[in-house]
C-alpha positions as YAML, in Angstrom:
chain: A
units: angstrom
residues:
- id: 1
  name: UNK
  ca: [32.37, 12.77, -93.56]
- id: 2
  name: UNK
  ca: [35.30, 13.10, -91.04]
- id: 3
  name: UNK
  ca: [34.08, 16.53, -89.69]
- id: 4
  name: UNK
  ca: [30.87, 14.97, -89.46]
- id: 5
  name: UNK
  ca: [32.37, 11.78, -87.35]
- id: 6
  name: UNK
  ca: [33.96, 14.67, -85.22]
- id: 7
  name: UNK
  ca: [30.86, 16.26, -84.50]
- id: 8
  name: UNK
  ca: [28.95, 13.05, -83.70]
- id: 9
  name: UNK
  ca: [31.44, 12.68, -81.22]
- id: 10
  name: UNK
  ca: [30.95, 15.98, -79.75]
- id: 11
  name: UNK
  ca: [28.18, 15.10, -78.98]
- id: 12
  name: UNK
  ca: [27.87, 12.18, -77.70]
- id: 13
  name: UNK
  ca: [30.17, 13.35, -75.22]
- id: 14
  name: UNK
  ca: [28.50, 16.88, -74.34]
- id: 15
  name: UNK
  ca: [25.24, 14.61, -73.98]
- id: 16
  name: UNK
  ca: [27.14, 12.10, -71.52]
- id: 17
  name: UNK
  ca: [28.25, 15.14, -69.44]
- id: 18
  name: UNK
  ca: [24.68, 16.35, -69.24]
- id: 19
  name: UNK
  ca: [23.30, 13.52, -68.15]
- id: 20
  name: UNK
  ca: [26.21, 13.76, -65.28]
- id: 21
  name: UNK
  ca: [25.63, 16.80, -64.32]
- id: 22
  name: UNK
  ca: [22.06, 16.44, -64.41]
- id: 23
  name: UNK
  ca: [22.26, 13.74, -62.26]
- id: 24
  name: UNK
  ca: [24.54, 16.00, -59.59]
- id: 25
  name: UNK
  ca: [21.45, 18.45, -60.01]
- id: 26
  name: UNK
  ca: [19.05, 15.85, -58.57]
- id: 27
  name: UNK
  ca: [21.36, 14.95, -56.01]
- id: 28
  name: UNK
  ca: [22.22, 18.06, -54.52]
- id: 29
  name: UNK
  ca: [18.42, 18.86, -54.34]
- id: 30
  name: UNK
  ca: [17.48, 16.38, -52.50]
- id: 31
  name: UNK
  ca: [20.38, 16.75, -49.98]
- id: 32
  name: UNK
  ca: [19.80, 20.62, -49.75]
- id: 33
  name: UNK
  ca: [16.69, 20.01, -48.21]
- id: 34
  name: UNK
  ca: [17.72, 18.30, -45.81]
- id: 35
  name: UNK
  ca: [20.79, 20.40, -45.06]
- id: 36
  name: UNK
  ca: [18.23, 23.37, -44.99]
- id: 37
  name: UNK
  ca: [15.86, 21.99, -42.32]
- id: 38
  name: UNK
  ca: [19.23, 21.27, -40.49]
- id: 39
  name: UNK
  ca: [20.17, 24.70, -40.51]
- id: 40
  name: UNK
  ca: [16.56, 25.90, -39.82]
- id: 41
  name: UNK
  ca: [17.16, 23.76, -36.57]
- id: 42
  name: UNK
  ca: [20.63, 24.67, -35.46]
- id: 43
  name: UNK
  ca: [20.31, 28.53, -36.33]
- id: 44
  name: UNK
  ca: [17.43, 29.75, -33.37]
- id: 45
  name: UNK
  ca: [19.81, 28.33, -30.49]
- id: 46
  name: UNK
  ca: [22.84, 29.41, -31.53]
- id: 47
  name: UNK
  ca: [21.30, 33.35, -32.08]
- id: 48
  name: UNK
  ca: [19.91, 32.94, -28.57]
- id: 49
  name: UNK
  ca: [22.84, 31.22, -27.01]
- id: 50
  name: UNK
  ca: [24.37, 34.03, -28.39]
- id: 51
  name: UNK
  ca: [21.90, 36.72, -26.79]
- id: 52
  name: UNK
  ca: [22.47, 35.12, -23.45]
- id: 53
  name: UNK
  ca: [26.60, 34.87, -23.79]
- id: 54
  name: UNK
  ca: [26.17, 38.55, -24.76]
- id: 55
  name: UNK
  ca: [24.06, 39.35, -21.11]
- id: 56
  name: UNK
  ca: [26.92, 37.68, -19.28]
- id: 57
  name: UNK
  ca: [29.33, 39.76, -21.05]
- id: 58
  name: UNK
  ca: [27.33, 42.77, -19.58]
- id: 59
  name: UNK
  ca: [26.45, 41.57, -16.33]
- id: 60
  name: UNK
  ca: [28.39, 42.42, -13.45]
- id: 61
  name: UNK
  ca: [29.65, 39.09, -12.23]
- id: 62
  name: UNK
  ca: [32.47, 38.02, -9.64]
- id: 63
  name: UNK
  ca: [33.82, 35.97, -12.14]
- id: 64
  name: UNK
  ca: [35.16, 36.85, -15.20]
- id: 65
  name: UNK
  ca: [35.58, 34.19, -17.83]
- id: 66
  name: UNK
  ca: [38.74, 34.35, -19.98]
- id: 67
  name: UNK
  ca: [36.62, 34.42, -22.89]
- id: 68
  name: UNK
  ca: [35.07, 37.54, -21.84]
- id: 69
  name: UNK
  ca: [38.29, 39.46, -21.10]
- id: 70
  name: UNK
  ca: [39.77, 42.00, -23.99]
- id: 71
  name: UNK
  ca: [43.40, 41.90, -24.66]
- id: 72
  name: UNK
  ca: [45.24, 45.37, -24.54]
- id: 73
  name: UNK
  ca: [47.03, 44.71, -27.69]
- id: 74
  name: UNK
  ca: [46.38, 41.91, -30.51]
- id: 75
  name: UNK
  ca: [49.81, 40.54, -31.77]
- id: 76
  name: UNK
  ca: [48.56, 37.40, -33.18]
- id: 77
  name: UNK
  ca: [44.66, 36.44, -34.29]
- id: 78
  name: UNK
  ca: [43.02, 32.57, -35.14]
- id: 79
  name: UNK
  ca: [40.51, 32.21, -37.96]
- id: 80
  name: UNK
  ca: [38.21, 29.10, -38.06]
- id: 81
  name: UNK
  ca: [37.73, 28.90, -41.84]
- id: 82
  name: UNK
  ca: [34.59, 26.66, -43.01]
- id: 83
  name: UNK
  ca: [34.58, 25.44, -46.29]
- id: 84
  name: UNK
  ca: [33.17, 22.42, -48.37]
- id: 85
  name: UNK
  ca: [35.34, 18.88, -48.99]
- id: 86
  name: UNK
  ca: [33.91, 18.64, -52.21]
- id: 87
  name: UNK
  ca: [33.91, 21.11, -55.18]
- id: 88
  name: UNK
  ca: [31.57, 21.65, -58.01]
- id: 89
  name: UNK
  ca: [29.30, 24.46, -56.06]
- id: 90
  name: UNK
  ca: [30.25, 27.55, -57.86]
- id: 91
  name: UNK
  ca: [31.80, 30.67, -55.84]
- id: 92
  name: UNK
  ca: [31.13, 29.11, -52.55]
- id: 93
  name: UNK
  ca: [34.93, 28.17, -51.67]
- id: 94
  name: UNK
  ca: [36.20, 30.88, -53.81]
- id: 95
  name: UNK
  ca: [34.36, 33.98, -51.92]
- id: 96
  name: UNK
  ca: [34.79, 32.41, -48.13]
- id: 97
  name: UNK
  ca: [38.74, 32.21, -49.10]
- id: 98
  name: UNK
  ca: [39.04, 35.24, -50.62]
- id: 99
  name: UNK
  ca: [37.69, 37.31, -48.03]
- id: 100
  name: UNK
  ca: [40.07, 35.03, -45.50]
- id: 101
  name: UNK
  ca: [43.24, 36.09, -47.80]
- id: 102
  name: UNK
  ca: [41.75, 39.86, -48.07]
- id: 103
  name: UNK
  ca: [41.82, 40.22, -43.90]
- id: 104
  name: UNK
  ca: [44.70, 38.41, -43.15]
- id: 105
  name: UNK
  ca: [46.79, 40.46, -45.44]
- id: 106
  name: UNK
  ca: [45.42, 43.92, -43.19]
- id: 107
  name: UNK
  ca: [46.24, 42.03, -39.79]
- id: 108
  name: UNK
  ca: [49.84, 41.07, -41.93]
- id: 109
  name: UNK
  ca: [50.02, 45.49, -42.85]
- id: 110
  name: UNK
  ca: [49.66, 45.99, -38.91]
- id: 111
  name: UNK
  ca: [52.03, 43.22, -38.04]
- id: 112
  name: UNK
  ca: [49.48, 41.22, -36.64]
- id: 113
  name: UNK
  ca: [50.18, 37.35, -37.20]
- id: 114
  name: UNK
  ca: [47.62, 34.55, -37.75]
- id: 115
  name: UNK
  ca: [46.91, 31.33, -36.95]
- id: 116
  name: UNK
  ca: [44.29, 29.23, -38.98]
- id: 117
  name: UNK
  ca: [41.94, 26.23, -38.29]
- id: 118
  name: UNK
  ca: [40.51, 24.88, -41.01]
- id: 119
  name: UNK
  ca: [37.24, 22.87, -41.92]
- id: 120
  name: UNK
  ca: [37.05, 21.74, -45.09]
- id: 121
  name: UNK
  ca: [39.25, 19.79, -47.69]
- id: 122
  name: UNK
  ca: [39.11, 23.01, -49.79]
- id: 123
  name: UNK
  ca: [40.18, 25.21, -47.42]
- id: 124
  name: UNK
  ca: [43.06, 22.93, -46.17]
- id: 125
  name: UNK
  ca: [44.37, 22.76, -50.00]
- id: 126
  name: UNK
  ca: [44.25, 25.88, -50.04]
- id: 127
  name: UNK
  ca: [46.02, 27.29, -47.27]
- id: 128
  name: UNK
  ca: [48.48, 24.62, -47.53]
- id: 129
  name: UNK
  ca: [49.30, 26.29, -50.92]
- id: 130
  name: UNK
  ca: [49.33, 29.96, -49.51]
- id: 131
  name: UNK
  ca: [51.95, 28.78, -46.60]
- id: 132
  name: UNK
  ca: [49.34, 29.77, -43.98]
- id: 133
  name: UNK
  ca: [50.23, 28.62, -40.29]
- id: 134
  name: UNK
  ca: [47.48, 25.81, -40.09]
- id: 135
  name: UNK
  ca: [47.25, 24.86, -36.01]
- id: 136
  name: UNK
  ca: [44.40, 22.35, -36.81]
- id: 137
  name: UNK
  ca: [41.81, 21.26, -39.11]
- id: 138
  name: UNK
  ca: [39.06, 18.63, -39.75]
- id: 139
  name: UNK
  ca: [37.77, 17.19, -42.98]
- id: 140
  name: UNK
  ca: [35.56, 14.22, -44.91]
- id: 141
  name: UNK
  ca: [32.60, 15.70, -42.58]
- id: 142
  name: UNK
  ca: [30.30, 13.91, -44.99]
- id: 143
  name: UNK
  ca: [26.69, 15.14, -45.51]
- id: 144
  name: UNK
  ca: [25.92, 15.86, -41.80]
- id: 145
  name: UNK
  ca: [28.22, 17.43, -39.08]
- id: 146
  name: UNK
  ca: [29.23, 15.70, -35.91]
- id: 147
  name: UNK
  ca: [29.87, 17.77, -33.08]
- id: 148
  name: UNK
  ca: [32.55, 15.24, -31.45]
- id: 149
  name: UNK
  ca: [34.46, 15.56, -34.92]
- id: 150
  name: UNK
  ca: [34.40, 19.49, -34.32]
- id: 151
  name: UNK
  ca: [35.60, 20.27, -31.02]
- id: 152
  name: UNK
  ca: [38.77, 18.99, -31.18]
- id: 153
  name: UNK
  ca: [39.94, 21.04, -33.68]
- id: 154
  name: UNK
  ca: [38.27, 23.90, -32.34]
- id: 155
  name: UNK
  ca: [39.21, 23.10, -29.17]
- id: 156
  name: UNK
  ca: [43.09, 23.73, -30.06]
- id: 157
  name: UNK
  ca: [41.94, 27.29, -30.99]
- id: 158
  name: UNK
  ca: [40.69, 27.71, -27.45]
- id: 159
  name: UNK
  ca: [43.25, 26.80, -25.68]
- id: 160
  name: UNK
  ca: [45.47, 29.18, -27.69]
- id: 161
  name: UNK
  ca: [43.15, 31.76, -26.84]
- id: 162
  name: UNK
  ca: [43.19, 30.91, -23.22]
- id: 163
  name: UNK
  ca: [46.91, 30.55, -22.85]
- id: 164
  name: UNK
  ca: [47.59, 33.61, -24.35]
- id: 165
  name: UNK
  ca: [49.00, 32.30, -27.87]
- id: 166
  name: UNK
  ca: [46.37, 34.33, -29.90]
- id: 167
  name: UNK
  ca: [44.70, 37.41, -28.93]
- id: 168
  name: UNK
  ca: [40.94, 37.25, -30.64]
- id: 169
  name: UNK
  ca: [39.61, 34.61, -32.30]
- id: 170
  name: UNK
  ca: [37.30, 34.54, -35.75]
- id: 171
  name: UNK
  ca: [35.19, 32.69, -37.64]
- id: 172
  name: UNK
  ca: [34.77, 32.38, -41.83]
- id: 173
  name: UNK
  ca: [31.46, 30.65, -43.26]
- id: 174
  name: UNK
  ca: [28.94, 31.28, -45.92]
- id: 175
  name: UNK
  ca: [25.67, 31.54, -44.27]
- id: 176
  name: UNK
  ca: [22.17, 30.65, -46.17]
- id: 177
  name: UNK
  ca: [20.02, 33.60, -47.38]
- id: 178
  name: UNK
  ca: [17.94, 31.81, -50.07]
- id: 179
  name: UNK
  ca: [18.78, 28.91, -52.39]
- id: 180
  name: UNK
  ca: [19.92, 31.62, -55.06]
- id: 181
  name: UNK
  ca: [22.11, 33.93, -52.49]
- id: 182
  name: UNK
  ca: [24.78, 32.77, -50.08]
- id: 183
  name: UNK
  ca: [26.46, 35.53, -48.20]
- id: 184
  name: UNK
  ca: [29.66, 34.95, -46.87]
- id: 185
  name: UNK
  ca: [30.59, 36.25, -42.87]
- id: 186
  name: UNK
  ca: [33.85, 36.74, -41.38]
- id: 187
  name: UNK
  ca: [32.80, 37.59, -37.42]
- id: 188
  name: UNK
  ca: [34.33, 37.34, -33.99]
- id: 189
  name: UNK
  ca: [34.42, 34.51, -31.41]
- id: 190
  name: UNK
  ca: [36.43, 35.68, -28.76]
- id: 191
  name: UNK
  ca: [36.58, 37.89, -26.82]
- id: 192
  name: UNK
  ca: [32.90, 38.44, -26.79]
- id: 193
  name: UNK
  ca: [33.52, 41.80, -26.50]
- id: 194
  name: UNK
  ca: [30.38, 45.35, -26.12]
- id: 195
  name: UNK
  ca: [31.46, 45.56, -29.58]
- id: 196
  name: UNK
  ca: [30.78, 41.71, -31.00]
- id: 197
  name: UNK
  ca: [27.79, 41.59, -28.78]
- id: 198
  name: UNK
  ca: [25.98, 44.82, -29.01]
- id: 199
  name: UNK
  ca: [23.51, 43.45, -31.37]
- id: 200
  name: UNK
  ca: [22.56, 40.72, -29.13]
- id: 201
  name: UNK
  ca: [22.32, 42.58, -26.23]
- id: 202
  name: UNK
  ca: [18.66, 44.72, -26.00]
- id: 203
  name: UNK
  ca: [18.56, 45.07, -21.89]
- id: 204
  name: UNK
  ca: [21.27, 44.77, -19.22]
- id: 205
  name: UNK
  ca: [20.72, 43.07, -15.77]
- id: 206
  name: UNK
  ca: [22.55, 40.66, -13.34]
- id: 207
  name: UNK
  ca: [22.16, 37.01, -12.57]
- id: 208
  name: UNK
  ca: [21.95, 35.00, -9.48]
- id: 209
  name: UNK
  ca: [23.94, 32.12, -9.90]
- id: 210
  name: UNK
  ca: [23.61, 28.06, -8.58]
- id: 211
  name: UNK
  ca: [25.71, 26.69, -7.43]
- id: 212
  name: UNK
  ca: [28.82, 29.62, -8.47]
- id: 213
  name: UNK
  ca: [28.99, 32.26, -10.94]
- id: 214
  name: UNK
  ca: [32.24, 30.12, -12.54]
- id: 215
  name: UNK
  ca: [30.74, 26.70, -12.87]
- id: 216
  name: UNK
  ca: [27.72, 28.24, -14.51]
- id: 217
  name: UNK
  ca: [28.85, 30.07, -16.93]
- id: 218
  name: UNK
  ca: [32.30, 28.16, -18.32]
- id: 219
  name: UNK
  ca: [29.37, 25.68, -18.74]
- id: 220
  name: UNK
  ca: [27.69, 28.58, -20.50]
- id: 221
  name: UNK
  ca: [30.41, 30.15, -22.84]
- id: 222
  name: UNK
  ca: [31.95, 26.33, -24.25]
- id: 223
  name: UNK
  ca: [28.35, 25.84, -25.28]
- id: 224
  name: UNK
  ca: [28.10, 29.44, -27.29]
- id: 225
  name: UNK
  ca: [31.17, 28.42, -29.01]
- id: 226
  name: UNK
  ca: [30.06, 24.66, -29.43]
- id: 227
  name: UNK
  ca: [26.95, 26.05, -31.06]
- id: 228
  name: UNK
  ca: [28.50, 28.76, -32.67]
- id: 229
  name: UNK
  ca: [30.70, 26.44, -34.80]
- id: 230
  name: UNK
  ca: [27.92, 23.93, -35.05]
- id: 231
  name: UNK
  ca: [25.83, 26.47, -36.43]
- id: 232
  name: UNK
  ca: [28.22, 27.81, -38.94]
- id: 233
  name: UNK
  ca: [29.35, 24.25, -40.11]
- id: 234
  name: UNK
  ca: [25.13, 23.59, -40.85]
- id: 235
  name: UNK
  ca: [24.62, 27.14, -42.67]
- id: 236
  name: UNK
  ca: [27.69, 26.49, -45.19]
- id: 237
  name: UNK
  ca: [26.53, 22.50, -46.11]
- id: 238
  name: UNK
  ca: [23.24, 23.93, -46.71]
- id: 239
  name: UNK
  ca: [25.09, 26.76, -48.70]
- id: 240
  name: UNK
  ca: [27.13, 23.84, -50.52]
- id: 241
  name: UNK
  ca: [23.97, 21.83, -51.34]
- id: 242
  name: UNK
  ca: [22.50, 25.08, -52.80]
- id: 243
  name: UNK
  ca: [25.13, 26.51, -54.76]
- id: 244
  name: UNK
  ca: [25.72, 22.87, -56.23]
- id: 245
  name: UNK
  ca: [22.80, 22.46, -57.51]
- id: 246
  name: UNK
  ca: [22.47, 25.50, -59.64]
- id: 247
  name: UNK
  ca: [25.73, 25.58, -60.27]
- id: 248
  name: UNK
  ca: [24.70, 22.04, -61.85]
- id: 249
  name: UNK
  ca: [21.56, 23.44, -63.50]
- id: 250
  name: UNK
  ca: [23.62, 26.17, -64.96]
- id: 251
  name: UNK
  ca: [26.03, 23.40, -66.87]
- id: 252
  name: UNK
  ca: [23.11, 21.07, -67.74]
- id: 253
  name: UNK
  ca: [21.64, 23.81, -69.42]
- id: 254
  name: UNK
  ca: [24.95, 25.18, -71.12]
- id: 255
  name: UNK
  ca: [25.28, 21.72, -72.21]
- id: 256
  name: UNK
  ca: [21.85, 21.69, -73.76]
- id: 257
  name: UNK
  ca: [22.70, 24.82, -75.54]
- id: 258
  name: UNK
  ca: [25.91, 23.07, -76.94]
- id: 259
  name: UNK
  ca: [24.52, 19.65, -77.99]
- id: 260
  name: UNK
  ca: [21.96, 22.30, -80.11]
- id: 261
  name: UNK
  ca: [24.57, 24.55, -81.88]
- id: 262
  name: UNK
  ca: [26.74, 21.34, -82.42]
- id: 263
  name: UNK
  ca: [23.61, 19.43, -84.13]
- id: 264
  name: UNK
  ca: [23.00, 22.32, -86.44]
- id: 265
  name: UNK
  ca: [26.77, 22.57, -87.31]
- id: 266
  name: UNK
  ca: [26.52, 18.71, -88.01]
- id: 267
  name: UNK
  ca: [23.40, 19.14, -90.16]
- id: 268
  name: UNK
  ca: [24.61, 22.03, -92.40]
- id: 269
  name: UNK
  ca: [28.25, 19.79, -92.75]
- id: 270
  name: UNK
  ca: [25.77, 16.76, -93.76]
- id: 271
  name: UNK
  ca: [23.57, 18.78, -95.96]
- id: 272
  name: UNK
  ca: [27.10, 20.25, -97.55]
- id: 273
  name: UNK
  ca: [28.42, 16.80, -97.99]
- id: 274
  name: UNK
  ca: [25.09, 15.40, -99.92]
- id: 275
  name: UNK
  ca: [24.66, 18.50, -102.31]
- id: 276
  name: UNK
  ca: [28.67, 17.84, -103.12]
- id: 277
  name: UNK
  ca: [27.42, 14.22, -104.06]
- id: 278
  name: UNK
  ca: [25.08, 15.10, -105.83]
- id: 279
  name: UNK
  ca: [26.78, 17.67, -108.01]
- id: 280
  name: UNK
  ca: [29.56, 15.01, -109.04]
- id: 281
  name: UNK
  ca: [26.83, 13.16, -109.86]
- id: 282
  name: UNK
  ca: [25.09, 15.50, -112.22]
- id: 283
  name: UNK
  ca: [28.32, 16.62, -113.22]
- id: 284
  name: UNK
  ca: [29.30, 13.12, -114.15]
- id: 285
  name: UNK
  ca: [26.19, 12.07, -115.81]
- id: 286
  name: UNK
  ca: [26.18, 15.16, -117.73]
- id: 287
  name: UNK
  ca: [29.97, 14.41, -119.24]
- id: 288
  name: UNK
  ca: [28.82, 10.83, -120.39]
...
């Protein structure tokens, strides 16, 4: 009965990864909820910070905020690239990155260098591996994001921007459709150009500003971008949770599957094994 020692040990040890990965299941549902309502929370102000960093954009103001102002030529781009610490969520990682490594070789075709922040132990790893220029990055976010853990790194993109180091800045995340569908977004942070903000925008008209136009709105566009990242950094932990937990659902129930062909292998090897016992026996008994 070797084989059938084997298989006994199959599964046991499909069994103890089921109850693992059943356990990772339970987990990530109950932390998806709450990374959903945080989402749910986070996502109306940044759309209508958005809407209102967009009217600026068109209004016509004495002051024009750097973040506002289109470069003639783009020699060199940043990408803020969210993804998870933690693996074991499916696609997630795999699709954000991809789509990354996908642009940044067309901006590398038109001789346009980039510059990456990254959020996310994943990410890091990975762009550490492709030999991507990493200018900053933040990771072991845990289960809820901080803003004063953000903005530094982000911050660093900013001032690129602002000094003239990078020409537009953009922003990678996986944003929640449904627990089943994640979609992942690559869109544009700066400049806030007609282009980036002509779905925002539905009517044009000035402002009257207190107490200036500049204090008002650099107030104004470091809180679209505050938000903006905020928001993004919400929509791909609720994302994670998601993904994770089917992703877990999917292997408890592969397991299940294998702990049932594995039983029925052991069965027939048992069954095998008795009728070969009995034979000798008849066979002996037979020969006396």
């Amino acid at each position: 009965m070797a084989a059938g020692k084997e298989i006994r040990t199959k599964i046991k040890s499909v069994e103890n990864t089921r109850k693992i990965t059943k356990a990772m299941e339970m987990v990530a549902a109950s932390k998806m909820r709450k990374a959903q309502e945080r989402m749910r929370h986070a996502r109306p102000y940044a759309e209508k910070i958005a809407q209102v960093a967009a009217h600026f954009s068109h209004a016509h103001s004495e002051y024009k905020h750097p973040f506002l102002a289109k470069r003639e030529t783009t020699r060199r781009v940043g990408v803020i690239v969210v993804t998870t610490d933690k693996g074991l969520c499916g696609a997630l990682n795999t699709n954000a990155l991809r789509q990354t490594v996908n642009r940044m070789r067309e901006w590398d075709a038109q001789g346009v260098g980039v510059d990456v922040c990254v959020i996310g132990n994943k990410g890091l790893g990975f762009m550490q591996r492709l030999g991507a220029n990493v200018l900053s990055q933040v990771t072991a976010l845990g289960d809820t994001p901080h803003m004063e853990r953000l903005i530094g790194p982000v911050q660093v993109m900013l001032q690129a921007f602002e000094s003239g180091k990078i020409d537009a800045l953009y922003l990678v995340y996986s944003r929640f459709v449904n627990t089943m569908k994640q979609e992942t977004r690559l869109q544009q942070v700066l400049p806030l150009t007609d282009e980036a903000a002509l779905d925002q925008v539905e009517k044009h008209w000035d402002y009257i500003y207190e107490p200036d136009a500049k204090k008002v709105v650099d107030a104004l566009m470091t809180r679209y971008v505050e938000a903006l990242i905020y928001s993004a950094v919400a929509e791909n932990m609720a994302c994670e949770q998601s993904a994770r937990m089917v992703a877990m659902k999917a292997a408890s129930d592969n397991a299940k599957d294998v702990i049932g062909e594995l039983k029925l292998v052991y069965n027939k090897t048992r069954q095998a094994a008795i009728t070969k016992e009995l034979s000798e026996i008849v066979a002996g008994a037979a020969a006396v």
